[in-house]
CHARMM-style PDB file with segment names, atoms N, HN, CA, C and O in Angstrom:
ATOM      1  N   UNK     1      30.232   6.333  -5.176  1.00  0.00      PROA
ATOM      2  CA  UNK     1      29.056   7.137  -5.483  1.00  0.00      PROA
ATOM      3  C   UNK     1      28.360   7.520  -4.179  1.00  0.00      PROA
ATOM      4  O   UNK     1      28.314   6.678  -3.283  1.00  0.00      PROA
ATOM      5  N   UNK     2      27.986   8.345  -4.059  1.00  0.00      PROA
ATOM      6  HN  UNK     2      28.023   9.030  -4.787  1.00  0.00      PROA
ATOM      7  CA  UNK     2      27.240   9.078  -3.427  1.00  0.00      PROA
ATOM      8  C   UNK     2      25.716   8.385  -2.720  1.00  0.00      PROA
ATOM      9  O   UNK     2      25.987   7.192  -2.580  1.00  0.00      PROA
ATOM     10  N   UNK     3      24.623   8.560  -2.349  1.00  0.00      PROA
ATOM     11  HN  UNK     3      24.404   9.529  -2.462  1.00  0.00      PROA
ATOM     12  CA  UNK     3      23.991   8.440  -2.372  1.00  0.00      PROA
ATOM     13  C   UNK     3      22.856   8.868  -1.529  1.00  0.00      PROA
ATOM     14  O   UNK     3      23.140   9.460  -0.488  1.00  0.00      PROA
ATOM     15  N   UNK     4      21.615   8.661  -1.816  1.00  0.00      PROA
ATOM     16  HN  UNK     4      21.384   8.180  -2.662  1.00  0.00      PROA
ATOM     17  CA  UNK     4      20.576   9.345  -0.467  1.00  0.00      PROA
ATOM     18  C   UNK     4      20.324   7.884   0.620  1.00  0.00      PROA
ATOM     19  O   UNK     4      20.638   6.731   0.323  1.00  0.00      PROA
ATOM     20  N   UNK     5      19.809   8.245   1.652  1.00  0.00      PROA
ATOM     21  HN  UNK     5      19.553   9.182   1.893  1.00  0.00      PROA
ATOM     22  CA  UNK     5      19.623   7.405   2.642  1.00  0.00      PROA
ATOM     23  C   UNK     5      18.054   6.613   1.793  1.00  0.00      PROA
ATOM     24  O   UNK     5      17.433   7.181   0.895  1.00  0.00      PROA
ATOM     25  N   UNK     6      17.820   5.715   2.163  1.00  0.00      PROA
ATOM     26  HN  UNK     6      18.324   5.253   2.892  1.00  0.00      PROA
ATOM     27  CA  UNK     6      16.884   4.551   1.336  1.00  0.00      PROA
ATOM     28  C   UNK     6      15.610   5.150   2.122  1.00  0.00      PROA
ATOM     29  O   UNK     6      15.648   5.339   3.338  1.00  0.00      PROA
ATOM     30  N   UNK     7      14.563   5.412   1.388  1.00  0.00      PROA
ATOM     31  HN  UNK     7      14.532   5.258   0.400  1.00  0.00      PROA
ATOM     32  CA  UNK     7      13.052   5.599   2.402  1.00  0.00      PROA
ATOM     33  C   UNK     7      12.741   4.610   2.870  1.00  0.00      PROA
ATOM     34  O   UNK     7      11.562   4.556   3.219  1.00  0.00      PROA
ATOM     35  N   UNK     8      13.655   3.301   3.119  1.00  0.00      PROA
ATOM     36  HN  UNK     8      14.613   3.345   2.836  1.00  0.00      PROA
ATOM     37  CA  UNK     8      12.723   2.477   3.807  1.00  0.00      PROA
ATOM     38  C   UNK     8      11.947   2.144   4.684  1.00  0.00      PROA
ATOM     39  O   UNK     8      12.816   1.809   5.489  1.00  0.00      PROA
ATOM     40  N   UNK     9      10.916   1.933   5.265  1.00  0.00      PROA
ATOM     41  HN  UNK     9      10.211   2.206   4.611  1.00  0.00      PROA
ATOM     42  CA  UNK     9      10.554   1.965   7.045  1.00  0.00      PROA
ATOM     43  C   UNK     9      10.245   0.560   7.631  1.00  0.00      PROA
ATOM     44  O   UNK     9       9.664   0.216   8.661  1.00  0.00      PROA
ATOM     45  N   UNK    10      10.915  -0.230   6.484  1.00  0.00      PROA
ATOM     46  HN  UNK    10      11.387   0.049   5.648  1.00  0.00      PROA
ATOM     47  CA  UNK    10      11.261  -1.450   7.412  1.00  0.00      PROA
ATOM     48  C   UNK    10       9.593  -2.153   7.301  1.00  0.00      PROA
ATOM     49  O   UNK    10       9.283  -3.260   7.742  1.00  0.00      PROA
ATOM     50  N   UNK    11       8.723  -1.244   6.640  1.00  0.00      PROA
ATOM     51  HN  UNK    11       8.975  -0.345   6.282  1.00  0.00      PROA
ATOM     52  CA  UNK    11       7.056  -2.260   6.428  1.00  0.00      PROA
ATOM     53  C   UNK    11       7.201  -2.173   5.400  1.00  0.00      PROA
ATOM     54  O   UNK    11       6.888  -1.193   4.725  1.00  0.00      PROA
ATOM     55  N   UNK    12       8.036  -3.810   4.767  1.00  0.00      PROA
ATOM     56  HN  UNK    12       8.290  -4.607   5.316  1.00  0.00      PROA
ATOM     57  CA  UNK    12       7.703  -4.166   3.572  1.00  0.00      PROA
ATOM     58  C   UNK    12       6.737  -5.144   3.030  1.00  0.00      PROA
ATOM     59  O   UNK    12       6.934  -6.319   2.720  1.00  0.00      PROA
ATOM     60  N   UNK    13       5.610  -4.411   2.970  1.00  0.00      PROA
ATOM     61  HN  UNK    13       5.449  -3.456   3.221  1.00  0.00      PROA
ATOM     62  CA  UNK    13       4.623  -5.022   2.170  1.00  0.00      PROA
ATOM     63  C   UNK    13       3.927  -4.438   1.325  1.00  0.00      PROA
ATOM     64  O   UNK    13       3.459  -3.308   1.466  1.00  0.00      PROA
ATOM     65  N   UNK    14       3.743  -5.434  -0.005  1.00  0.00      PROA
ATOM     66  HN  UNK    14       4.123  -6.351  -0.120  1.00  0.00      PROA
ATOM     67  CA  UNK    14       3.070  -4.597  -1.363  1.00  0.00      PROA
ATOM     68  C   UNK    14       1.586  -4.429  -1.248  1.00  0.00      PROA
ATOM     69  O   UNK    14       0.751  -4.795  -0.421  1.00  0.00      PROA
ATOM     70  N   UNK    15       1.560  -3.956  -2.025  1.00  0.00      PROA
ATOM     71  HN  UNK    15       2.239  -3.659  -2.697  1.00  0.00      PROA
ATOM     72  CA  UNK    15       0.023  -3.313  -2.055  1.00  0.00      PROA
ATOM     73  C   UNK    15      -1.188  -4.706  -2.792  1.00  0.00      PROA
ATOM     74  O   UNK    15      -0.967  -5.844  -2.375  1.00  0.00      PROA
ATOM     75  N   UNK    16      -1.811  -4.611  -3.336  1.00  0.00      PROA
ATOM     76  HN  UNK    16      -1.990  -3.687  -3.675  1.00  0.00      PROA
ATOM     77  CA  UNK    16      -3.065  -5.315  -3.907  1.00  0.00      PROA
ATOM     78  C   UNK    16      -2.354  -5.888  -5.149  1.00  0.00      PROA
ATOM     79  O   UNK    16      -2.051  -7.074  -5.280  1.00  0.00      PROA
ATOM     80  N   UNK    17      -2.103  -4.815  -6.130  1.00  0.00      PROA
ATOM     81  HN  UNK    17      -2.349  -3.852  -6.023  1.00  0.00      PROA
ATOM     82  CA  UNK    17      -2.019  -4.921  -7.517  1.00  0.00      PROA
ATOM     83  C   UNK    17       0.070  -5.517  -7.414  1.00  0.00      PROA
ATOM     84  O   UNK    17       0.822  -5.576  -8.387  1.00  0.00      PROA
ATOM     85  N   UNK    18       0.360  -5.774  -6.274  1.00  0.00      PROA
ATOM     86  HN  UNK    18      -0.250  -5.726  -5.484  1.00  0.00      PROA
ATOM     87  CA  UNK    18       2.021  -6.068  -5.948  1.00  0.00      PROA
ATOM     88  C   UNK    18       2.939  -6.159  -6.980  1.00  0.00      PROA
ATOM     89  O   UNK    18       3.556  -6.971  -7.669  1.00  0.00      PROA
ATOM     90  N   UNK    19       2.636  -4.100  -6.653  1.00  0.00      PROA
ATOM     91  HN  UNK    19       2.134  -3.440  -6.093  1.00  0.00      PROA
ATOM     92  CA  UNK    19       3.884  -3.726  -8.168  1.00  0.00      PROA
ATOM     93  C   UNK    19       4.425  -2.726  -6.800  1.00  0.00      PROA
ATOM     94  O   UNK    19       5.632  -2.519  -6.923  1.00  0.00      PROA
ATOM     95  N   UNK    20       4.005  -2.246  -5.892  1.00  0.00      PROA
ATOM     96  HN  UNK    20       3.025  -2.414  -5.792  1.00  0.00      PROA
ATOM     97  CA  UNK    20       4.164  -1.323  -5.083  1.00  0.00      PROA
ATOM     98  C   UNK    20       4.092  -1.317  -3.588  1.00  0.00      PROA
ATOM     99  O   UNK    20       3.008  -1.615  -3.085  1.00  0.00      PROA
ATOM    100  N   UNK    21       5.663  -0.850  -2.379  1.00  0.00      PROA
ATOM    101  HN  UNK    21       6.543  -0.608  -2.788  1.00  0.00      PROA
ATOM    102  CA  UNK    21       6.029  -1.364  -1.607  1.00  0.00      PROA
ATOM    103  C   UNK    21       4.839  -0.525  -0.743  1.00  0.00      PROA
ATOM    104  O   UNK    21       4.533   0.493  -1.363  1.00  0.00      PROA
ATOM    105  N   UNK    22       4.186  -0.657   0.356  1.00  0.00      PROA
ATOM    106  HN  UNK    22       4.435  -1.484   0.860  1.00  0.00      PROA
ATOM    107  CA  UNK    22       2.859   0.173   0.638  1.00  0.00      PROA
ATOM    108  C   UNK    22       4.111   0.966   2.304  1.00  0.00      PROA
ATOM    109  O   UNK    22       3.768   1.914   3.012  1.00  0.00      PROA
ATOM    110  N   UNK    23       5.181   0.331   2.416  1.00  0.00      PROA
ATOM    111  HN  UNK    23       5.459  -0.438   1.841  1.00  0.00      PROA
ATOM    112  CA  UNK    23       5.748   1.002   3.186  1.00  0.00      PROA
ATOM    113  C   UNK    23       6.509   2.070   3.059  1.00  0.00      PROA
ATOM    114  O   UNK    23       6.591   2.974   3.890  1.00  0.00      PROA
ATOM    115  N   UNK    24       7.271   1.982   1.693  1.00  0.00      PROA
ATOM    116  HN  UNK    24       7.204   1.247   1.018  1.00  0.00      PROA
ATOM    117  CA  UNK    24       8.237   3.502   1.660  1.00  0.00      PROA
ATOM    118  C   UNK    24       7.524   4.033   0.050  1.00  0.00      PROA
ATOM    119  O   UNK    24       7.606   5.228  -0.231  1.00  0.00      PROA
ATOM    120  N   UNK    25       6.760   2.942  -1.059  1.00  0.00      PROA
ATOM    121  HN  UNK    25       6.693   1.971  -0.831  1.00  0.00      PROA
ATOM    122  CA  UNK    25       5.803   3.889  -1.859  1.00  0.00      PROA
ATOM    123  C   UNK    25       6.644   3.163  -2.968  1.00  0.00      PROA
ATOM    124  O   UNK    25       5.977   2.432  -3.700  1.00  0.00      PROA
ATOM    125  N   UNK    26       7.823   3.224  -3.190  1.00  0.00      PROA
ATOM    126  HN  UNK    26       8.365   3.818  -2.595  1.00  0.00      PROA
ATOM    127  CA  UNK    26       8.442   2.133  -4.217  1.00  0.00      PROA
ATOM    128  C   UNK    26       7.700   1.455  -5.296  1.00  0.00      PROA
ATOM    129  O   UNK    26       6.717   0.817  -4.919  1.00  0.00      PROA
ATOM    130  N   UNK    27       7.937   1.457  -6.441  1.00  0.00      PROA
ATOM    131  HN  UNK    27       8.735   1.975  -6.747  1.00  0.00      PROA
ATOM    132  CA  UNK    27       7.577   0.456  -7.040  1.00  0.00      PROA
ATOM    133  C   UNK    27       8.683  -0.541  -6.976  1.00  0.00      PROA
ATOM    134  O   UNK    27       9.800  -0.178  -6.608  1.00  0.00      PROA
ATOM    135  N   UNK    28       8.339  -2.283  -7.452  1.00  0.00      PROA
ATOM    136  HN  UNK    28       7.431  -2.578  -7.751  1.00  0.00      PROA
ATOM    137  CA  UNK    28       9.239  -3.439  -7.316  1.00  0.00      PROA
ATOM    138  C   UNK    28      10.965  -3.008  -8.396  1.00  0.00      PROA
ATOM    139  O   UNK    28      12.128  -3.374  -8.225  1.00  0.00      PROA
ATOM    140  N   UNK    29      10.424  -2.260  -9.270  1.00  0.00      PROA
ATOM    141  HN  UNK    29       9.479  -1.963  -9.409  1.00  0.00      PROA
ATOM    142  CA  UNK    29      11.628  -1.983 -10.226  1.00  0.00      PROA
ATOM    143  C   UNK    29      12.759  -0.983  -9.441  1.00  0.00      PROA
ATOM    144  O   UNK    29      13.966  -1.221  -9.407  1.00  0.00      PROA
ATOM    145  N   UNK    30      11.932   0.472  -8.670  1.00  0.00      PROA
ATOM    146  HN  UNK    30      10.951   0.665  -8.698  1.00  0.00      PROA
ATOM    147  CA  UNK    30      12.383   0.855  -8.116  1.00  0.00      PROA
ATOM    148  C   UNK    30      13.332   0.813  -7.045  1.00  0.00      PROA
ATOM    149  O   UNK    30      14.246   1.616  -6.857  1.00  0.00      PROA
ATOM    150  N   UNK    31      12.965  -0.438  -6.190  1.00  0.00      PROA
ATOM    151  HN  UNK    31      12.223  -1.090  -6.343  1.00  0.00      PROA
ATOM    152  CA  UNK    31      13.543  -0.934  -4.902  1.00  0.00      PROA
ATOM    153  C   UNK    31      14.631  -1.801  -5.481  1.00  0.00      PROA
ATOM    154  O   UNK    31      15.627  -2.058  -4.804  1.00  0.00      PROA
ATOM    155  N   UNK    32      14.455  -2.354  -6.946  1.00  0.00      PROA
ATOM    156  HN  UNK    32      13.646  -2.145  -7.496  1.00  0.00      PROA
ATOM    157  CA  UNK    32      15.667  -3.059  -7.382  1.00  0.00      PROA
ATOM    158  C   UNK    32      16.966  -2.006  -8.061  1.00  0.00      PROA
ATOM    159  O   UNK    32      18.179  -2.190  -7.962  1.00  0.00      PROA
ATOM    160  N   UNK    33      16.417  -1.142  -8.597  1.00  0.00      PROA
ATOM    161  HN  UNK    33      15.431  -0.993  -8.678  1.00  0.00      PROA
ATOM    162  CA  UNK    33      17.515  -0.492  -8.867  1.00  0.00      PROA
ATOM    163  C   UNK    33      18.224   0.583  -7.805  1.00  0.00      PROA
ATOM    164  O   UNK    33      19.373   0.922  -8.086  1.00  0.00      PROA
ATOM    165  N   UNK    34      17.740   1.026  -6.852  1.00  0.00      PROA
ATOM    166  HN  UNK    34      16.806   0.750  -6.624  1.00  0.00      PROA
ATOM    167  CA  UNK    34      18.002   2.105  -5.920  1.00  0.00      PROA
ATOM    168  C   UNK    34      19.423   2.080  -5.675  1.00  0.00      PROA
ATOM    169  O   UNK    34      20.051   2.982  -6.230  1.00  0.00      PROA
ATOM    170  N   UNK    35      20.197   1.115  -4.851  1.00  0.00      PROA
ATOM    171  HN  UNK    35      19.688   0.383  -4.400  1.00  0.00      PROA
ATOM    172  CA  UNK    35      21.887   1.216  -4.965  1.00  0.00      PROA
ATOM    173  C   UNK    35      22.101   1.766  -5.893  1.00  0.00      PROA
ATOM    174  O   UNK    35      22.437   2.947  -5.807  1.00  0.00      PROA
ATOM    175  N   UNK    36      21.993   1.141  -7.139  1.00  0.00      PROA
ATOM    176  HN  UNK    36      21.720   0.182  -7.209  1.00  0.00      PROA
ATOM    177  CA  UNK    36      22.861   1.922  -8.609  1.00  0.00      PROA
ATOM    178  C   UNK    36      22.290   2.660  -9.582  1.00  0.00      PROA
ATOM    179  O   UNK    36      22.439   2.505 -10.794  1.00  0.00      PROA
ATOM    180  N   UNK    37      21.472   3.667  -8.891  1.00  0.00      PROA
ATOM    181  HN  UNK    37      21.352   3.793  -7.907  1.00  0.00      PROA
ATOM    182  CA  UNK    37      20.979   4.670  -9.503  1.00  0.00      PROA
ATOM    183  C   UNK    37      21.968   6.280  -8.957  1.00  0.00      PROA
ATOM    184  O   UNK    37      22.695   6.733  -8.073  1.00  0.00      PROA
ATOM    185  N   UNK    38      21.506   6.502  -9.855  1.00  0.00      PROA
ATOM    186  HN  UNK    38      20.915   6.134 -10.573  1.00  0.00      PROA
ATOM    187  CA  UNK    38      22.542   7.998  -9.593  1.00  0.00      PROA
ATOM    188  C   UNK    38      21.576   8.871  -8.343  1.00  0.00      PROA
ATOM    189  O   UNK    38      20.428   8.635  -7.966  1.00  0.00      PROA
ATOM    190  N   UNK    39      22.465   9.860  -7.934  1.00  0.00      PROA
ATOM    191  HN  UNK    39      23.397  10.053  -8.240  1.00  0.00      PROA
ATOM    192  CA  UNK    39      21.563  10.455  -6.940  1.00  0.00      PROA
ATOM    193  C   UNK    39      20.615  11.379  -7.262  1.00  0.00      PROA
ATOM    194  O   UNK    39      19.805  11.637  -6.372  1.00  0.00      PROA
ATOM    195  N   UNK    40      20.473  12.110  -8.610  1.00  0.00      PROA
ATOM    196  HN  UNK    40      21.132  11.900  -9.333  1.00  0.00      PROA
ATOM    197  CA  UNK    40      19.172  12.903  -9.151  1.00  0.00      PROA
ATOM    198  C   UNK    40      18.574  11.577  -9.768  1.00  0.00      PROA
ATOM    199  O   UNK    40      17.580  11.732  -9.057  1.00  0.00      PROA
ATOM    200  N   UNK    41      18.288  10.425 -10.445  1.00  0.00      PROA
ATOM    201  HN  UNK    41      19.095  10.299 -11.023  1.00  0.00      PROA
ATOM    202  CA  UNK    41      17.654   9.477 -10.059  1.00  0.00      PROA
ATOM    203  C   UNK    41      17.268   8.737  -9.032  1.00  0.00      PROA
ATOM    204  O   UNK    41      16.628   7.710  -9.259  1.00  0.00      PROA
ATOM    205  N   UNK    42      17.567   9.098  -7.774  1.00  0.00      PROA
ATOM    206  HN  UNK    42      18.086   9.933  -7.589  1.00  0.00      PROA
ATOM    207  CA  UNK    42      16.809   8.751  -6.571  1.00  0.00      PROA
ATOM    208  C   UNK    42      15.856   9.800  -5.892  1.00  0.00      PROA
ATOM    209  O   UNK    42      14.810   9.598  -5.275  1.00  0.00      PROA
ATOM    210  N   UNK    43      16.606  11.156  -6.219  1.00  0.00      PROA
ATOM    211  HN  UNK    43      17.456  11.320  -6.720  1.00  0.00      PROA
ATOM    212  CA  UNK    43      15.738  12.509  -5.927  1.00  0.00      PROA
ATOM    213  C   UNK    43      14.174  12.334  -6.914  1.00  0.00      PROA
ATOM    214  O   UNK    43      13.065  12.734  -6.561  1.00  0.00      PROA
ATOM    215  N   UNK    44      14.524  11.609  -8.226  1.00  0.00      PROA
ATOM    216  HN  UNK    44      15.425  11.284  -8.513  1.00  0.00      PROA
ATOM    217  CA  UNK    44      13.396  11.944  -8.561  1.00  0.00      PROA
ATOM    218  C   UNK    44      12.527  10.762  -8.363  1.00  0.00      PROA
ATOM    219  O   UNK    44      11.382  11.145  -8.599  1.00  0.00      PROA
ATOM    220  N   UNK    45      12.522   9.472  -8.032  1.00  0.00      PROA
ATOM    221  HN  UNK    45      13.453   9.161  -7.840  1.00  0.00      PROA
ATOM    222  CA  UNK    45      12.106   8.719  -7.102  1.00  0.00      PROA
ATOM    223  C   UNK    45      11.366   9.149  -5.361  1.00  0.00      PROA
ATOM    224  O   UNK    45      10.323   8.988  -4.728  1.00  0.00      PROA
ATOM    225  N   UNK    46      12.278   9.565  -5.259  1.00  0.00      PROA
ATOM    226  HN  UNK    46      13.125   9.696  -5.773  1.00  0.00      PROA
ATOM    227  CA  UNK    46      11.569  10.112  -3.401  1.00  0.00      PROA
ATOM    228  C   UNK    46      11.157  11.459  -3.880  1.00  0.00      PROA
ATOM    229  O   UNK    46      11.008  12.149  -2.871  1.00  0.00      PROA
ATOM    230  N   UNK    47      10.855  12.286  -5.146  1.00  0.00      PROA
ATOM    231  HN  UNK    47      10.975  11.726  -5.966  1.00  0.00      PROA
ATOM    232  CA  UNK    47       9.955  13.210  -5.488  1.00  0.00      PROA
ATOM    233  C   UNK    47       8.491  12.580  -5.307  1.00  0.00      PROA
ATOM    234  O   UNK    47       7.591  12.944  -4.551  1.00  0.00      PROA
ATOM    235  N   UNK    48       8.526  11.474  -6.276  1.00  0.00      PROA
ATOM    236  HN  UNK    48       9.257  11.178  -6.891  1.00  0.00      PROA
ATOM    237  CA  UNK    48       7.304  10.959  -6.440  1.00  0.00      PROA
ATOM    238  C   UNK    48       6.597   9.702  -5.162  1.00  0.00      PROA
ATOM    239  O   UNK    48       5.633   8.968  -5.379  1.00  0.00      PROA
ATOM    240  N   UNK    49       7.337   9.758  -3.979  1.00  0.00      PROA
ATOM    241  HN  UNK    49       8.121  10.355  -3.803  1.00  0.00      PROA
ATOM    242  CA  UNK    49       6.802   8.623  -3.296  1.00  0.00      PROA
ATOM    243  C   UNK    49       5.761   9.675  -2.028  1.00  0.00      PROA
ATOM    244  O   UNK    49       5.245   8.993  -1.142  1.00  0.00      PROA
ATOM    245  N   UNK    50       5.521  11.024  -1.975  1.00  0.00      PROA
ATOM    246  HN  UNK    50       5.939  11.578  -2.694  1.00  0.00      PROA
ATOM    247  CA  UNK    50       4.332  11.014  -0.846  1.00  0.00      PROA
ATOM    248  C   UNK    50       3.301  11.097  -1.617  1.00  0.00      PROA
ATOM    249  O   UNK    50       2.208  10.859  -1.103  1.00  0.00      PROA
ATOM    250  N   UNK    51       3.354  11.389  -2.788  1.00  0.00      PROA
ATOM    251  HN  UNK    51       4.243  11.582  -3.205  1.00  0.00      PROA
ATOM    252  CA  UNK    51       1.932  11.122  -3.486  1.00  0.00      PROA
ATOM    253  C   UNK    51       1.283  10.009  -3.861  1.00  0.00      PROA
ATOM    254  O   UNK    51       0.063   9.846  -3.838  1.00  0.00      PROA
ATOM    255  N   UNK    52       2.340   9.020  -4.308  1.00  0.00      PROA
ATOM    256  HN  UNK    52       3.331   9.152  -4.328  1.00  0.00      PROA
ATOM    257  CA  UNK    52       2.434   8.051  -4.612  1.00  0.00      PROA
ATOM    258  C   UNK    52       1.435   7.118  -2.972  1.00  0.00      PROA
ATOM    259  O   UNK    52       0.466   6.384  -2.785  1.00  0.00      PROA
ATOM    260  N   UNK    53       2.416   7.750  -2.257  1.00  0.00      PROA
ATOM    261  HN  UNK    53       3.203   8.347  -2.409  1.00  0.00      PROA
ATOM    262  CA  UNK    53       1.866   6.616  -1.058  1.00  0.00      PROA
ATOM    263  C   UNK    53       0.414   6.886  -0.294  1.00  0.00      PROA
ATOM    264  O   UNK    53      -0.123   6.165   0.546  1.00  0.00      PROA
ATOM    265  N   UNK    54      -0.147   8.392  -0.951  1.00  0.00      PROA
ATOM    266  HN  UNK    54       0.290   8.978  -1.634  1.00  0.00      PROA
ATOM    267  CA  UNK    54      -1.592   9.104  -0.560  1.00  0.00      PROA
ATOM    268  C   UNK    54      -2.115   8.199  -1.163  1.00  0.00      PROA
ATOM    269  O   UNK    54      -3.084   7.634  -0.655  1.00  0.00      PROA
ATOM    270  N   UNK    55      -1.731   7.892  -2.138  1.00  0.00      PROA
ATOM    271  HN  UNK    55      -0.944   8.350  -2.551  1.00  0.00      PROA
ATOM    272  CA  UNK    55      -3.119   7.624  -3.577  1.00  0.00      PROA
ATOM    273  C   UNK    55      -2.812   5.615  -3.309  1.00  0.00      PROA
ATOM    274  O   UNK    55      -3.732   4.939  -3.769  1.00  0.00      PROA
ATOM    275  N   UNK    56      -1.871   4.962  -2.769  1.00  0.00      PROA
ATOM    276  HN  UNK    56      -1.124   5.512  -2.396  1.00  0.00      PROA
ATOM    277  CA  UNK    56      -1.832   3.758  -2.467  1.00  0.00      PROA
ATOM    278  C   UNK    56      -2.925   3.342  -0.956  1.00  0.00      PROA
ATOM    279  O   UNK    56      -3.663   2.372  -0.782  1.00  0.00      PROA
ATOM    280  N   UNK    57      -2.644   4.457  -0.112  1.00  0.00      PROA
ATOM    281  HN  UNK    57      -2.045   5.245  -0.254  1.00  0.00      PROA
ATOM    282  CA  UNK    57      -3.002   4.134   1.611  1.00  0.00      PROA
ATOM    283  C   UNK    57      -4.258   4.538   0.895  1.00  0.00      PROA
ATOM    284  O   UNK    57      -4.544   3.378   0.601  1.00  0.00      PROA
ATOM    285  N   UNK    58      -5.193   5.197   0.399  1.00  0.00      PROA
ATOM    286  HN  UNK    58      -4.960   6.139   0.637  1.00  0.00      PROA
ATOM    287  CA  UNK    58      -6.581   5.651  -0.211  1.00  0.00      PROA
ATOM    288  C   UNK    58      -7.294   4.516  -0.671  1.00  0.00      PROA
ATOM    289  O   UNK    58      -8.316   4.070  -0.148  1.00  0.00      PROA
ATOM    290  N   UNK    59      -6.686   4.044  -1.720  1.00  0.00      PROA
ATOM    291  HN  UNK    59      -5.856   4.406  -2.145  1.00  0.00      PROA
ATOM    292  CA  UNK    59      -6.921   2.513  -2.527  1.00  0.00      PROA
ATOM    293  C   UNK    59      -7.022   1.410  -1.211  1.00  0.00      PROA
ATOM    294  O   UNK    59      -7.972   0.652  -1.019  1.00  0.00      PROA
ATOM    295  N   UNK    60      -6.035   1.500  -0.523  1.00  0.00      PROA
ATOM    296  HN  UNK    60      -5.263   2.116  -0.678  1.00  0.00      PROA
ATOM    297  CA  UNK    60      -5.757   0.165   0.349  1.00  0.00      PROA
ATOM    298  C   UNK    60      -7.085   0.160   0.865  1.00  0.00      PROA
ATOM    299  O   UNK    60      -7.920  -0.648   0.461  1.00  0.00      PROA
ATOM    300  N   UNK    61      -7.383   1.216   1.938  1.00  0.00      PROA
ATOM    301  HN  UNK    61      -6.705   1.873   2.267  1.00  0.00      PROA
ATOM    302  CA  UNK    61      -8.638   1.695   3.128  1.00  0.00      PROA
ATOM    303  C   UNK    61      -9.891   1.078   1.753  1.00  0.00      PROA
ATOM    304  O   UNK    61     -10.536   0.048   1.952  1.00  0.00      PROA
ATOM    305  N   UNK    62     -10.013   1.704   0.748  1.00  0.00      PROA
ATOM    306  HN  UNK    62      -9.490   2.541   0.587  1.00  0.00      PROA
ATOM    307  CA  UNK    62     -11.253   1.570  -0.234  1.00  0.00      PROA
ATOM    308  C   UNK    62     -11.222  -0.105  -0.519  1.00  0.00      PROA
ATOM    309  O   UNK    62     -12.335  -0.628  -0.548  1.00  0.00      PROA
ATOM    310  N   UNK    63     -10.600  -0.578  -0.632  1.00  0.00      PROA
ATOM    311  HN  UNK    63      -9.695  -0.152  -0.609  1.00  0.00      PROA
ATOM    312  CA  UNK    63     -10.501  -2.118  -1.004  1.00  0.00      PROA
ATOM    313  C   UNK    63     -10.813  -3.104  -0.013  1.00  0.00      PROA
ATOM    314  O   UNK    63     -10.986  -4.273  -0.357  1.00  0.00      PROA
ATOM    315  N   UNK    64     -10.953  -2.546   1.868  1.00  0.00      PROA
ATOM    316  HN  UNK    64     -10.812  -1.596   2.147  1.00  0.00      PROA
ATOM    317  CA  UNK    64     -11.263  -3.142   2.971  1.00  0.00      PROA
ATOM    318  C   UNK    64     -12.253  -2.801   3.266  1.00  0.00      PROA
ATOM    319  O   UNK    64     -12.746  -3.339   4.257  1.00  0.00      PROA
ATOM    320  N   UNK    65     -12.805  -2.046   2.756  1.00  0.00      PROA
ATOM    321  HN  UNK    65     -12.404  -1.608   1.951  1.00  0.00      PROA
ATOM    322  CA  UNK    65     -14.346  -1.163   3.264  1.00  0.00      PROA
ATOM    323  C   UNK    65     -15.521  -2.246   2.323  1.00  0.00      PROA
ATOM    324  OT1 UNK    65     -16.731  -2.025   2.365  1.00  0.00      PROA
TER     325      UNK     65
END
């Protein structure tokens, strides 16, 4: 199978609510299935991770303030 290169950036750490990787945007289910997901199931995964990771880094900053 095919596959896309992993968004990882190597900062794996979850967020507050630790359902969500605050480094590549992942949720925990996500990062477990990624190998054996098909590759338009990973497209639509890394569709949803720069928004995903706006609205996490937003929360994070608001929760230290």
């Amino acid at each position: 199978m095919t596959e896309m290169p992993s968004p990882c950036v190597n900062i794996c750490s979850l967020d507050q609510s630790g359902k969500y990787c605050l480094g590549c945007g992942r949720s925990l289910n996500e990062l477990a299935v990624w190998q054996n997901a098909s590759v338009s199931e990973q497209r639509d995964i890394m569709a949803q991770l720069p928004d995903r990771l706006r609205a996490l880094k937003a929360r994070e900053r608001t929760m230290k303030s």
